[in-house]
N, C-alpha and C positions, 0 to 999 in steps of 0.2 A: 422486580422480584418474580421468580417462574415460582410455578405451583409447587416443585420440590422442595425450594429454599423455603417456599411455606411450610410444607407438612414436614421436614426436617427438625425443628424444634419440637413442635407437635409430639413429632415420635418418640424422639428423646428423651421428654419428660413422661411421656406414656411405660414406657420402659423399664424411668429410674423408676416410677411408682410401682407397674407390676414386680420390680423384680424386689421392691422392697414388703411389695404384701407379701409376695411369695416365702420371704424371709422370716414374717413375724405373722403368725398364724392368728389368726380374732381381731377384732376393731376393722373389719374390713370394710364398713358403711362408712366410717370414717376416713380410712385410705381411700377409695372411692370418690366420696364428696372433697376431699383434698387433688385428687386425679383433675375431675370435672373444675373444679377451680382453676387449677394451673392451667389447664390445658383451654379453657375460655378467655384465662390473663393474656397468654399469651398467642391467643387466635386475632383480641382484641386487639394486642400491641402491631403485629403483622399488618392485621388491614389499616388500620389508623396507619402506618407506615406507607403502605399500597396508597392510601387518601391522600398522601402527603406529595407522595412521587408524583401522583397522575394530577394531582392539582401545579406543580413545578411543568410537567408536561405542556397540559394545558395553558399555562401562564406562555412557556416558551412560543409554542406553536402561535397563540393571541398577537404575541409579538412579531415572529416572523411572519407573519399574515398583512400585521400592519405593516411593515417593513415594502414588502412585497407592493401590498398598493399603492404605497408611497413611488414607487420607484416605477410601476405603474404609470400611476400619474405623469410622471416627469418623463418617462421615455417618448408619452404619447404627446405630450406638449413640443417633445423636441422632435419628432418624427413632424410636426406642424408645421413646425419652425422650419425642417427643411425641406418641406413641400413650398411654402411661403417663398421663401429664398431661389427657391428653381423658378420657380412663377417669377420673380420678377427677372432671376439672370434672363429667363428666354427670352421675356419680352423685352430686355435691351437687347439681346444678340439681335433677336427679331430683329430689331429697328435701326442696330447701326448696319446691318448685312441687306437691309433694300437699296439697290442701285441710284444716285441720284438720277432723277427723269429731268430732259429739256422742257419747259413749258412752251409746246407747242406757238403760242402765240406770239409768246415778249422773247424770245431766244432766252432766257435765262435759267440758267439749273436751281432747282430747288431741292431742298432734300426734304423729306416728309415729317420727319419727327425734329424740324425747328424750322425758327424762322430767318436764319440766314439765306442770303442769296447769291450768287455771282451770276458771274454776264460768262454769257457762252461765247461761244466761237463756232461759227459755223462756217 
C-alpha cells in the first residue's frame, strides 16, 4: 500500500467531517473530537494492514531464503559429485591409454594397472 492509498481515506473522512461542520454551525469540539476519532480508527486499521502485508512479505522472502539454501546445498554436493566422477574417469583413461612395456628381462609384456601377463615375441 503506497503512502497515497494511505492518506486517501484519511482525506475523505477529513472532508466528509469539515464539510459537515461547515453545514451545522456550534458543537464544533464535538465534530472535531469525532474528526480525530475517525481519522486515528482509520490510520490504525491502514497500518495494522501495512503489519499484516510486510509480515506475509517477510514470511514469503524467510521462505524463498530457505528454498534457496536448500538448492544451495544440493547444487554444491553435485557440482562434488562431478568433480569425484572426472577424477576417477581420468584416472582410468590414464591407465588403460599407458602403452604396454616389454619387461626388459623375461621378454614378457606387462601392463601396469593388472596383473595379467603374455609372452612376447621378439
Amino acid at each position: 500500500m503506497s503512502i497515497a492509498e494511505f492518506a486517501q481515506p484519511t482525506r475523505e473522512i477529513a472532508e466528509s467531517i469539515g464539510a459537515e461542520i461547515a453545514q451545522r454551525p456550534g458543537h464544533e469540539s464535538e465534530r472535531a473530537s469525532s474528526l480525530v476519532s475517525q481519522i486515528s480508527f482509520e490510520s490504525t486499521r491502514v497500518i495494522t494492514k501495512l503489519i499484516e502485508e510486510f509480515n506475509v512479505l517477510r514470511d514469503d522472502l524467510k521462505n524463498e531464503g530457505d528454498r534457496l539454501q536448500m538448492d544451495i546445498v544440493a547444487y554444491t554436493a553435485l557440482g562434488q559429485s562431478a568433480i569425484e566422477l572426472q577424477n576417477i574417469l581420468s584416472d582410468n583413461v590414464a591407465r588403460i591409454a599407458m602403452p604396454q612395456t616389454p619387461s626388459v628381462s623375461t621378454g614378457v609384456l606387462e601392463h601396469p594397472t593388472s596383473n595379467q601377463t603374455s609372452v612376447g615375441t621378439e
